[in-house]
C-alpha positions as CSV (number, residue, x, y, z in Angstrom):
1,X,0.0,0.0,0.0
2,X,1.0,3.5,-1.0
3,X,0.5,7.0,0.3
4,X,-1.8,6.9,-2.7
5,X,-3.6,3.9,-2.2
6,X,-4.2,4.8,1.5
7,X,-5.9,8.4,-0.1
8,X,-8.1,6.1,-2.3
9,X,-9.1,3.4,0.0
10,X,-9.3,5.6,2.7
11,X,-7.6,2.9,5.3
12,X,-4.9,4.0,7.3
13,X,-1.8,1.8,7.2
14,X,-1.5,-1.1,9.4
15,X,1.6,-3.1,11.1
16,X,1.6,-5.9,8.8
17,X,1.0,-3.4,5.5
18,X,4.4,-1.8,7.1
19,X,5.5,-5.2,7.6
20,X,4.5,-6.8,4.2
21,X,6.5,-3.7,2.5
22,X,9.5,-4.3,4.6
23,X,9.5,-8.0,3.7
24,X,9.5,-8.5,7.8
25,X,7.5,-10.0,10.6
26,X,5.1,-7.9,12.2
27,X,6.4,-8.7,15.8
28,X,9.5,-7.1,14.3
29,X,7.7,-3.9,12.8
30,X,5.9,-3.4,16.3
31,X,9.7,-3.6,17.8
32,X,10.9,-1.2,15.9
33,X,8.1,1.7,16.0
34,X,8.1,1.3,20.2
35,X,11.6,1.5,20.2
36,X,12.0,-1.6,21.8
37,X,15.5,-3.3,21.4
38,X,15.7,-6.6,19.7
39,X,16.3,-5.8,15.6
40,X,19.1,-5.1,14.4
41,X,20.3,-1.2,12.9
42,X,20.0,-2.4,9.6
43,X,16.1,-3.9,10.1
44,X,15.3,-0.7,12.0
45,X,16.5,1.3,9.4
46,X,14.2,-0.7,6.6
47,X,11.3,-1.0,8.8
48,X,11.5,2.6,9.7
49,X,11.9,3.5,5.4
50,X,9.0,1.6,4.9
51,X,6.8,3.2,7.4
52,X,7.1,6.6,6.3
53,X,6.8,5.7,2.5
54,X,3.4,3.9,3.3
55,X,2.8,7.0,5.9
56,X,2.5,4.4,8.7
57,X,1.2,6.6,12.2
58,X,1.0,4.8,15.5
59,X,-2.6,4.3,16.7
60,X,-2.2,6.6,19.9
61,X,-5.8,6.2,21.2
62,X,-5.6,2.4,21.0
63,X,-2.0,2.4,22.8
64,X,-3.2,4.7,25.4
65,X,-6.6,2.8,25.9
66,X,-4.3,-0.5,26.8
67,X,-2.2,1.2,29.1
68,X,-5.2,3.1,30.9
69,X,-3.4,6.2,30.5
70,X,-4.1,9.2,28.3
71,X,-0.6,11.2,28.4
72,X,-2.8,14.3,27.9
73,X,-1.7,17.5,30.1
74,X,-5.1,19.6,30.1
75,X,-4.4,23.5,29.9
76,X,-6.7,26.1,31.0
77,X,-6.0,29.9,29.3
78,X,-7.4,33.3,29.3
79,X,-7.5,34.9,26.1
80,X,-5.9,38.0,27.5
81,X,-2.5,39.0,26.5
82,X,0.2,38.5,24.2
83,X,2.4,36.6,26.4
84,X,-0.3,33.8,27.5
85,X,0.3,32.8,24.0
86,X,3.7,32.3,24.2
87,X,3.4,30.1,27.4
88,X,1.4,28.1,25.2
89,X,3.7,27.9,22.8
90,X,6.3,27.1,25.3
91,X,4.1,24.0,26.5
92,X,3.4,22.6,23.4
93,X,7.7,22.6,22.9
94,X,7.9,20.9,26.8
95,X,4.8,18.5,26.4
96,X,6.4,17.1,22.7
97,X,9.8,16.9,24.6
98,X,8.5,14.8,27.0
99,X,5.5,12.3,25.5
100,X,3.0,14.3,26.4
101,X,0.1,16.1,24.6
102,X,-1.8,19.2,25.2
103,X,-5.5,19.6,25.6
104,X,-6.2,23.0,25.4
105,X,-9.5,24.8,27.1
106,X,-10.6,28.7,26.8
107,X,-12.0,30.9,29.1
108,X,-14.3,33.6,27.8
109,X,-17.1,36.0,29.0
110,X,-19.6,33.0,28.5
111,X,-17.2,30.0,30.0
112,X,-16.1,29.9,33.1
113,X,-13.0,27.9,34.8
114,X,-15.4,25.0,36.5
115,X,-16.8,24.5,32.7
116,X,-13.0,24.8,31.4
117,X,-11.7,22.0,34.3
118,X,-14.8,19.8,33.7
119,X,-14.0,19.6,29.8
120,X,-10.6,18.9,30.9
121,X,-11.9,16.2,33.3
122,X,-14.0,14.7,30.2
123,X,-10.7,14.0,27.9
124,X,-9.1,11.8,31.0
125,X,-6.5,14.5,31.4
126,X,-3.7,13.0,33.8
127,X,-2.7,16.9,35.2
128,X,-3.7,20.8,34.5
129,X,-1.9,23.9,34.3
130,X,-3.5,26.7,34.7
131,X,-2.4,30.2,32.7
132,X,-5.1,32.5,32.8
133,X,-8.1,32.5,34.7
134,X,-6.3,34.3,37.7
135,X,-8.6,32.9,40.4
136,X,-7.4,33.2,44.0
137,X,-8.4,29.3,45.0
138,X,-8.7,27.5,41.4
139,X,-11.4,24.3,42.0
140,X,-9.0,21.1,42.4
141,X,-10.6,18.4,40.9
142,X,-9.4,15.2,43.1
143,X,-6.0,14.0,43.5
144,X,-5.1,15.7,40.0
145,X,-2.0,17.9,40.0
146,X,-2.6,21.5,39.2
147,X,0.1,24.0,38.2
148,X,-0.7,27.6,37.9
149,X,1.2,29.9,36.0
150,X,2.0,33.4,36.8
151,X,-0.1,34.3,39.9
152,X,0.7,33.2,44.0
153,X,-2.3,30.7,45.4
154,X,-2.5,29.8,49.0
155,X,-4.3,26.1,48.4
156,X,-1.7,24.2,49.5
157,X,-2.5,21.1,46.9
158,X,-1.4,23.4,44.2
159,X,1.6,24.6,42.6
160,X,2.9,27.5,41.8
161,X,5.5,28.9,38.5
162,X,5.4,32.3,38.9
163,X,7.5,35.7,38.3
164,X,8.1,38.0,41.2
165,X,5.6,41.0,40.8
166,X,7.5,42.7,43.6
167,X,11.0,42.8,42.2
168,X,10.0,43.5,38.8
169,X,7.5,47.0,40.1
170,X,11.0,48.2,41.7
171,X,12.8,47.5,38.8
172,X,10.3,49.4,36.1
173,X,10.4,52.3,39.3
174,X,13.9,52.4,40.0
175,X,14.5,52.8,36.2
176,X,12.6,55.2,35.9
177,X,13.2,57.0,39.2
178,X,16.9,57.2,37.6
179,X,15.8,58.6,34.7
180,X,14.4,61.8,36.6
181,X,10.8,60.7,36.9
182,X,8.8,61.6,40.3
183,X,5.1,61.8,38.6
184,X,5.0,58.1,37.9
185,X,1.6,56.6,36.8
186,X,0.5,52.7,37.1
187,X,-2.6,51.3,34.5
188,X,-3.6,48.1,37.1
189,X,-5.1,45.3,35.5
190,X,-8.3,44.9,36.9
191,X,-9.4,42.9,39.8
192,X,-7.5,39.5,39.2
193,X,-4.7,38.7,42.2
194,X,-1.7,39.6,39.4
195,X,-2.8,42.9,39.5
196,X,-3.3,42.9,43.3
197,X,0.2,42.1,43.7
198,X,1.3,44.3,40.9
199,X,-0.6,47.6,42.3
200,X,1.1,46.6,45.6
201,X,4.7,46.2,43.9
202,X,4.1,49.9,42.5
203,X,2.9,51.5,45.8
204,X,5.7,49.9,47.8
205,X,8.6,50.8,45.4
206,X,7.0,54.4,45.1
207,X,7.3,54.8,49.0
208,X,10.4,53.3,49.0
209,X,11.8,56.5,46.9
210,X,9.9,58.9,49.2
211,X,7.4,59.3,46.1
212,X,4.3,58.1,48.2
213,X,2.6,61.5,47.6
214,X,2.7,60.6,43.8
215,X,1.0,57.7,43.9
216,X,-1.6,57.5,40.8
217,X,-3.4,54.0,40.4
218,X,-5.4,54.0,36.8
219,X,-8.3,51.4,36.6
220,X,-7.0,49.0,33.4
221,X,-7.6,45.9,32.2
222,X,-5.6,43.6,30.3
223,X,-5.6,44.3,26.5
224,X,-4.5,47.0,24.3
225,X,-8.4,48.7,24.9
226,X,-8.0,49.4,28.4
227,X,-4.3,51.4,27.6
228,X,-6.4,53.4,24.9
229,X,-9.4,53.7,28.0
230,X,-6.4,54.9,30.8
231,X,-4.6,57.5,27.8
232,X,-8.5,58.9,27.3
233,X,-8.5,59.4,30.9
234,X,-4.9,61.0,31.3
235,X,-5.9,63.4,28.5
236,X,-9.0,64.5,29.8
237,X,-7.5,65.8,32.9
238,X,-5.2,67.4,31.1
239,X,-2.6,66.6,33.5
240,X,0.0,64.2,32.6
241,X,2.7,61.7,34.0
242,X,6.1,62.1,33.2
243,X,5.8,57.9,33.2
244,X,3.6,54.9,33.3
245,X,3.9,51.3,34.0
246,X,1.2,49.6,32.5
247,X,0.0,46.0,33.7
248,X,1.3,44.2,30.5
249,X,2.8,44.5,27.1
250,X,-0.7,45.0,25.5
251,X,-1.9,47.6,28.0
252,X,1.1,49.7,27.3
253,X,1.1,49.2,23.3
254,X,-2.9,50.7,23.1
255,X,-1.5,53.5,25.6
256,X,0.9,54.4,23.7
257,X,-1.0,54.1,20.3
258,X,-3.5,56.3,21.5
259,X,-0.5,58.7,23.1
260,X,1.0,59.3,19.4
261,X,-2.1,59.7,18.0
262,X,-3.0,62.9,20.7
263,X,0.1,64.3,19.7
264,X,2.0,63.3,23.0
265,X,5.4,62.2,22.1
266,X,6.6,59.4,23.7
267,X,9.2,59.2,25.9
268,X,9.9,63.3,25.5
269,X,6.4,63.6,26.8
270,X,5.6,60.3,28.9
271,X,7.9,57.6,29.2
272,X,6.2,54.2,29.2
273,X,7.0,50.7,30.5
274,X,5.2,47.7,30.0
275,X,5.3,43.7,31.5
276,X,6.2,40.8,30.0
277,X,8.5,41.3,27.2
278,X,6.4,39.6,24.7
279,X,6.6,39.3,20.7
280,X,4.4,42.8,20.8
281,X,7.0,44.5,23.1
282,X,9.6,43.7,20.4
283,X,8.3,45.1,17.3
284,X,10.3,47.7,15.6
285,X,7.5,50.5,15.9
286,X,6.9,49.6,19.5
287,X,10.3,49.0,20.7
288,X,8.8,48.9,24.3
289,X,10.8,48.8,27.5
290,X,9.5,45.9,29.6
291,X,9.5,43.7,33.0
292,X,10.6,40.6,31.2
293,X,9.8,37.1,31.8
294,X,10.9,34.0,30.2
295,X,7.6,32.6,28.8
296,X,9.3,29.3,27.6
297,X,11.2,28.9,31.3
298,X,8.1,29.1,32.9
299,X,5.9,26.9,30.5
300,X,9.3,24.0,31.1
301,X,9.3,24.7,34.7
302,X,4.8,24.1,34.4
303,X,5.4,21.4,32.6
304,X,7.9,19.3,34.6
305,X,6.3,19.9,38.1
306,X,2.7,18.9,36.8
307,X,4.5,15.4,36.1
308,X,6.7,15.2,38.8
309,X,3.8,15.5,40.7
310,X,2.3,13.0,38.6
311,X,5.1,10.5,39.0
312,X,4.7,10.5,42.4
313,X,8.6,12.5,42.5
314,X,9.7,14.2,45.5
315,X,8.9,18.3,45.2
316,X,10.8,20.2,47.5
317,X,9.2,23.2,47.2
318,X,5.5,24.3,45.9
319,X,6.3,27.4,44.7
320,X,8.6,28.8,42.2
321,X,9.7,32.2,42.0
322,X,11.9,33.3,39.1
323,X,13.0,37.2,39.0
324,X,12.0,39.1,36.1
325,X,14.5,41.6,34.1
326,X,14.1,44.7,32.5
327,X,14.8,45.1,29.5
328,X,15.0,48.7,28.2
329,X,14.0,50.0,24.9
330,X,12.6,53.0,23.3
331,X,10.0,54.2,25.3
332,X,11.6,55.8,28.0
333,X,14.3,58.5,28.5
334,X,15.3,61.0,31.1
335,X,12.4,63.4,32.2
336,X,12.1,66.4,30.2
337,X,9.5,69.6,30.1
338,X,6.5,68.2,28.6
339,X,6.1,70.1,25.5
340,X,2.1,68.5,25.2
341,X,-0.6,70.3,26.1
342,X,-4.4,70.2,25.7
343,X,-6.3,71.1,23.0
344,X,-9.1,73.6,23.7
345,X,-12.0,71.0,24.8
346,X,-9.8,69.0,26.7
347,X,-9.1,71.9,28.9
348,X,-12.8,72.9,29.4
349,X,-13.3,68.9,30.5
């Protein structure tokens, strides 16, 4: 059987088709594609040709229904952000390194978490990893290990990858605080603990300069809408920062979108940071300065505690805690006289 014949009997090849081809036993074929020892290099070699010209594919389902395992790793996500897609992307690169495949699972205004998890549940995933639902006590269904991704949890049956919020608020600040700025703005990202812990990073680092009296927490949210929503706000007092840390990458690129198109320059106007260091941050007409985080780290790190876990391995700790870095770009300089200033309605707002 050919590639050809497969498309026109519409059969999938079999062992003994592979076998047959190869002009060998199909106890040997199913030696060779399990990687089993017992042929010889040569054999493997021909068994293995033979294979891919009949377009031979292991029957996963029936394998993993034998062994009463499914080697599927659910993941929950929010669609929010720039950089939960490349901890997914990071995943899929961990979970193909290591046997494993992905069963992916959305959150969106209409689906909730438990709805996300129960799906989950329904495709007999062995563990979860959570990205993006930022819940403060994510349901635990049973004895299944759960990893979440980016935010601190207190349930004790659940672990923890996550960047330091705190370290990388006084980095952005003492940046910027370097640069000249005192009149240093935060866009929050709504009500989720990641921006708890982020608003708290920002007041703390402020004090810690003596800048407490400047303190100037902008509701937000976390897509590039809600940096547009915080710039309408700015201009319509008609009093600006000097500098803003937004809550992510995407908050800061609608910010500053919306900035340029005001006429505020950016950074001889506002100087603007952002979080995450994602593929948006990077672009040559954003060239943002950022709180980085190493999405495919933390997606690896996910990854490999969800099956230690699952092996029954020895954790030593529940939580990890990587420091961000920040990386500096384009958007920020050293304070200078803001040469913006209100149009004519703005003023009478």
């Amino acid at each position: 059987m050919t590639q050809d014949a497969e498309a026109r009997t519409g059969r999938r090849p079999t062992l003994e088709d592979v076998a047959a081809h190869a002009g060998v036993s199909r106890a040997l074929v199913s030696l060779v594609v399990r990687g089993a020892p017992g042929a010889s290099a040569k054999t493997r070699d021909r068994v293995l040709k033979a294979a891919a010209e009949l377009g031979y594919r292991r029957d996963a389902r029936a394998r993993l229904l034998a062994s009463n395992r499914s080697e599927l790793v659910g993941v929950v996500f929010g669609m929010a952000g720039t950089f939960h897609f490349e901890l997914l992307d990071g995943l899929y690169a961990a979970a193909e390194g290591a046997g494993y495949e992905l069963i992916l699972s959305a959150l969106t205004p209409g689906r909730d978490e438990r709805r996300a998890v129960e799906t989950l549940l329904d495709f007999r995933c062995e563990a979860l990893i959570l990205l993006g639902p930022e819940t403060p006590a994510p349901e635990v269904p049973g004895e299944l290990p759960v990893v979440v991704v980016g935010w601190r949890v207190k349930e004790p049956s659940v672990d923890v990858v996550r960047t330091s919020d705190d370290e990388g608020m006084r980095q952005a600040v003492d940046h910027l605080v370097a640069l000249g700025h005192r009149q240093i703005a935060h866009i929050d990202g709504g009500r989720g603990p990641v921006s708890v812990l982020r608003r708290r990073g920002y007041r703390a680092a402020m004090r810690r300069h003596g800048l407490g009296g400047h303190l100037r927490v902008v509701p937000g949210g976390q897509a590039q809408d809600a940096g547009a929503a915080a710039a309408r706000t700015f201009l319509e007092t008609g009093q600006l920062p000097t500098a803003v840390i937004a809550y992510n990458d995407d908050v800061a690129t609608g910010l500053l979108e919306s900035f340029i198109r005001a006429g505020v320059a950016v950074p001889d106007d506002v100087s603007i940071v952002g979080w995450d260091d994602s593929r948006l941050a990077r672009l040559p007409h954003v060239d943002l300065t950022t709180v980085g985080q190493d999405a495919h780290r933390m997606a690896g790190l996910a990854l490999a505690r969800a099956l230690a876990r699952l092996e029954g391995r020895e954790v030593s700790e529940r939580e990890i805690v990587l420091a961000p870095h920040l990386v500096v770009r384009g958007t920020t300089a050293a304070v200078a006289g803001q040469k913006w200033q209100p149009s004519a309605p703005e003023r009478g707002r």
